[in-house]
N, C-alpha and C positions, 0 to 999 in steps of 0.2 A: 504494500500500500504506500500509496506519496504521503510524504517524502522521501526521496530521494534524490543521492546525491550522486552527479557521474566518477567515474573514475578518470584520473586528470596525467597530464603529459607535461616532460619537463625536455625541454631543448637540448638537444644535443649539434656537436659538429659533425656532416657525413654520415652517408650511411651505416651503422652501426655491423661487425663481423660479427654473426651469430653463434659462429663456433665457442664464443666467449660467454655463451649463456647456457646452460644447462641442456636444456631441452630444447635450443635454439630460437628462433623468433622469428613472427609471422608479418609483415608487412601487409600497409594496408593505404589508399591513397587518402591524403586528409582532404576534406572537404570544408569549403569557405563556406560556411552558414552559421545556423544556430543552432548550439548541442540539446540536443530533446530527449527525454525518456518518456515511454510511450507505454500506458499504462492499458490493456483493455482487456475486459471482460463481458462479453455477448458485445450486445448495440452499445455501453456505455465504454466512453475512450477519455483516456486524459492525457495531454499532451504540457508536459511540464519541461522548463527551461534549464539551463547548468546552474543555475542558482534556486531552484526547484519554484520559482516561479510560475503562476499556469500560462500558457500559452493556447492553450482549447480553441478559444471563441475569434484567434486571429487567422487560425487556420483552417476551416471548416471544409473543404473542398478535401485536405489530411485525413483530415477525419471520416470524410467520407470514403475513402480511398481504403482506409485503414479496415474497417469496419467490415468491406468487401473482401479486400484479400489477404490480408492476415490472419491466424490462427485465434481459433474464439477465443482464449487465454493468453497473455503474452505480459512479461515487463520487457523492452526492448531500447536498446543503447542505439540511439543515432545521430543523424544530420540532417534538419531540416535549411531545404537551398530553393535559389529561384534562377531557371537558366530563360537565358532569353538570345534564342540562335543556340551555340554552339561552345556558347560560353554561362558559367557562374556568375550569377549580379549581388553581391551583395548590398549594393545600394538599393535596389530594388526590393529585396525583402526587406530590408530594415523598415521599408515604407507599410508593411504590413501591421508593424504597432502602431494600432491605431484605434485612437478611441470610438469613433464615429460608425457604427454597422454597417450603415450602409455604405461606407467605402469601403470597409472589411469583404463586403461581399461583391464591390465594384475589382477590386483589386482579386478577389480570390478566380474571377472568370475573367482578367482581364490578364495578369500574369499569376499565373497557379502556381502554385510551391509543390515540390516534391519531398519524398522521406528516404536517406537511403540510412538502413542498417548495417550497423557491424558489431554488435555484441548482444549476447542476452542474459537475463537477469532471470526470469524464469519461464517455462511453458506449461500450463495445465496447473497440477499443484505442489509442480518438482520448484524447486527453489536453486538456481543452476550458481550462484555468487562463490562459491566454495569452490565449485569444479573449476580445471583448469581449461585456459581459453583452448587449449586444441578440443576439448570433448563440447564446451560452447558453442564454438565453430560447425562442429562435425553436425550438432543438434539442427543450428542455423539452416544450413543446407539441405537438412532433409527437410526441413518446415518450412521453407521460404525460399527455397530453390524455383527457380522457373520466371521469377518476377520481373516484368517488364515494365514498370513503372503504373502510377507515378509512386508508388512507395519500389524501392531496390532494397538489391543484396551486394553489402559492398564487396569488388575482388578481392583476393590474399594471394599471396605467393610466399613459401617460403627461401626462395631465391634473391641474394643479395643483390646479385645482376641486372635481376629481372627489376627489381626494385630502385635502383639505382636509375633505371632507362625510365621509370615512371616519374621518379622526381624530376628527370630534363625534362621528358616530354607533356607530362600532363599538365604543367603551369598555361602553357597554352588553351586551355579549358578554361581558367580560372582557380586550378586546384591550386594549393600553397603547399604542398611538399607532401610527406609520408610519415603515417605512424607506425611503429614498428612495436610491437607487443610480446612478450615472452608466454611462448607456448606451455607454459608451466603453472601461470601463474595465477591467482583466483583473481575475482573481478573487486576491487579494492575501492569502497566509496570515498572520494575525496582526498586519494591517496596521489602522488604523481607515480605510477607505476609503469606507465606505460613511455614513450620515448617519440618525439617530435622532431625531424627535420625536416626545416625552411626553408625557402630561399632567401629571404633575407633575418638578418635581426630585428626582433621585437617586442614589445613590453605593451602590456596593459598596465597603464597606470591609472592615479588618483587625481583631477582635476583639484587645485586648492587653493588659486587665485590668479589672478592677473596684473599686468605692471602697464601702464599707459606708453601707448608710442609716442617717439620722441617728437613728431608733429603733431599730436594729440592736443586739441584745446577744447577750452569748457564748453564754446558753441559747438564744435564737431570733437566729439573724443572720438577716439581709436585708440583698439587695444595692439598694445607691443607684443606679448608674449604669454603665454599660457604657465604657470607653476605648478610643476608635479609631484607628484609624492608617491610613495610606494609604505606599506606598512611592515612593521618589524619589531616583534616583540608587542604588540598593541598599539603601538606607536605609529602616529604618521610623519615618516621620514622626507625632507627633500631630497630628489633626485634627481631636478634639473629644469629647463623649460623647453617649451617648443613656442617658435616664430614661423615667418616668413606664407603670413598671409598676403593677400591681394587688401590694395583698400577699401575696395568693397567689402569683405569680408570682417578687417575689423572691425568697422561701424557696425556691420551685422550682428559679430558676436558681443558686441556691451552691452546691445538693448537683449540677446539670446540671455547671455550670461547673469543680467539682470537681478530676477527675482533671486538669485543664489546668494547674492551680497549678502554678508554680516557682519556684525560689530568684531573685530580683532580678539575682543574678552570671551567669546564664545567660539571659538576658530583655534582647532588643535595647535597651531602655532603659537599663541598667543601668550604663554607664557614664554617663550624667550624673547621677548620685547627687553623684559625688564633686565636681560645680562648680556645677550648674544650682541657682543660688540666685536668686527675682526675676528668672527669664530671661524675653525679650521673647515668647519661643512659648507659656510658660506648660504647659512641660513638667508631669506629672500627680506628685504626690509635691513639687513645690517651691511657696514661697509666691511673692505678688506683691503688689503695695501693695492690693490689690479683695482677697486673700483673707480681711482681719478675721483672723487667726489661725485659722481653722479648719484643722483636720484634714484634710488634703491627700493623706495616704498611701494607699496602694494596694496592690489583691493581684496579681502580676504573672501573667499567664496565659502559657504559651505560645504564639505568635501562628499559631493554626493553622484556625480556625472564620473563615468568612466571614459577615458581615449586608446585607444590601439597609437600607437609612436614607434617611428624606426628610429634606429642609433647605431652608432658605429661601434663603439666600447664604453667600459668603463675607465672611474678613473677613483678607486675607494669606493664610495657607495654610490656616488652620482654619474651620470653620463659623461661621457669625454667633452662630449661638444653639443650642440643645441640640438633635441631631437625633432624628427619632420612629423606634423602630424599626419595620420594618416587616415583616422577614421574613427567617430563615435562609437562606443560598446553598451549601448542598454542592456544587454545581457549579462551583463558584469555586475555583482554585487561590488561597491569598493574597499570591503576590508579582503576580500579576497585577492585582492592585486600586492604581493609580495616579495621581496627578493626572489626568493626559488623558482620563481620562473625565468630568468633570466638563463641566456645562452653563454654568458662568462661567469666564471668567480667576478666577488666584488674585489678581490683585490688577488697580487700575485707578486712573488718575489721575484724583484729588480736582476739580483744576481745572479739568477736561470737565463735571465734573457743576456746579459753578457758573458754567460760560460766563467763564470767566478763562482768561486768554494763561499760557504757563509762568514768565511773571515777576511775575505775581499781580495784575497788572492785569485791567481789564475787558477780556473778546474784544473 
């Protein structure tokens, strides 16, 4: 019964040698959508989010779909997407949260969504979380073998190769890389057990204010840059910003941004006002010997909107350089967005990268 919580992926570099895993590991193409568990029993279906949020009533045409050709019983792990041509939109589904019915159901016959599966949780009234994904898998294909949309059965191979040709080739679609899963392993709620490669680097972070652009005035503001955070320990950490809007866009996003505004006293930052002078993190609102005196202050937002950001690396706990943003995440709870997702360590010794001993001699 929902709640539930998916079983979550943590970045890695290159396709992973499965000879390094026990019982080796099953590759699987990742899919640019919205992670769903798919709860049904007879006519009644629930369609919950990676944050176990309900999604039901945005997808109706799923539901319908579901309800036909899936197995009267099922909890099932997947990916809800919207293709339009030949390719994955996520802009397009994202237009499916939406409050208004009647455009729920403009949109659901006007770009339909599809489901594809790739793991299961249980069938009838076996409870499959404990088994390992190769006897999940095996289950999968006998129940849901044959499906031609709009709900699918996602491929696997357990070929490194073969998987390898899938991460070049399928970005062309729209996919964003492969997950790779150990065939050993139980289906783990909340855990990152399973293994993501990208094509590029990325973070979902915590929106947590903004800093005025530097032609920003009182008749026309515009916003300069986005302030991130990442959580750690309960805490919401800086991690960096993201710029390099259009000016159209930042006049857009202050009046978007708007309602989120709040007093600094109530804004998890808000106690280091009173010490964070020249501190080593380079807290947002304080200087540092690189600021030149500029204008450092900020609008404190509520920390409640999540962004998808690329980046290059780190540099300690924050970004190297200014990350680009990339795209809204409503499906992000924001205490969920944590270091451990990230594709680097947060930090790394200096003296590995110049072939020096830790007493600063030559290796």
């Amino acid at each position: 019964m929902p709640p539930v919580q998916p079983m979550l992926a943590k970045s890695v570099k290159g396709i992973p040698d499965p000879a390094k895993f026990d019982d080796g590991l099953s590759f699987e193409p990742k899919f640019d959508g919205f992670r769903c568990i798919l709860f049904k029993d007879g006519d009644e279906v629930e369609l919950t989010s990676r944050n176990t949020k309900p999604l039901t009533r945005y997808f109706p045409e799923v539901v319908d779909a579901v309800r036909e050709q899936l197995p009267d019983r099922c909890v099932l792990d997947g990916e809800l997407f919207v293709a339009i041509g030949p390719r994955m939109e996520f802009e397009v589904l994202q237009e499916r949260i939406h409050p208004a019915e009647s455009r729920i159901t403009m949109l659901a016959g006007k770009t339909p969504a599809s489901l594809v599966v790739f793991d299961a949780l249980a069938f009838g009234d076996a409870a499959l979380v404990d088994r390992p994904f190769s006897e999940r898998r095996a289950l999968l294909e006998a129940e849901l073998g044959g499906l031609t949309g709009p709900t699918y059965l996602t491929r696997t191979t357990t070929d490194a190769g073969e998987a390898q040709g899938w991460f070049e080739e399928f970005e062309g679609a729209g996919l964003d890389g492969v997950i790779a899963k150990p065939l050993g392993a139980p289906y783990q709620q909340n855990a990152r057990s399973m293994l993501k490669i990208k094509h590029e680097r990325t973070a979902d972070v915590v929106l947590a204010g903004y800093r005025l652009h530097k032609t920003s005035t009182p008749e026309k503001p515009l916003l300069g840059s986005l302030l991130l955070g990442l959580y750690a320990d309960g805490e919401l950490q800086h991690v960096g910003v993201s710029a390099s809007f259009t000016a159209a866009r930042r006049a857009e996003l202050i009046e978007e941004l708007r309602p989120l505004e709040v007093g600094i006293a109530d804004h998890p930052w808000g106690k280091w006002q009173e010490w964070a002078i020249a501190n080593p993190d380079r807290i947002p609102g304080t200087q540092s010997r690189w600021s030149g005196g500029k204008d450092l202050s900020f609008t404190p937002l509520r920390p409640e909107r999540v962004l998808e950001v690329k980046y290059d690396a780190m540099e300690g706990r924050r970004f190297r350089h200014t990350a680009h943003f990339k795209r809204w995440r409503p499906d992000r709870d924001p205490e969920s967005c944590g270091y451990e997702q990230l594709e680097q360590p947060v930090s790394y010794d200096l003296t590995k990268v110049l072939g020096m001993n830790t007493s600063g001699g030559p290796a």
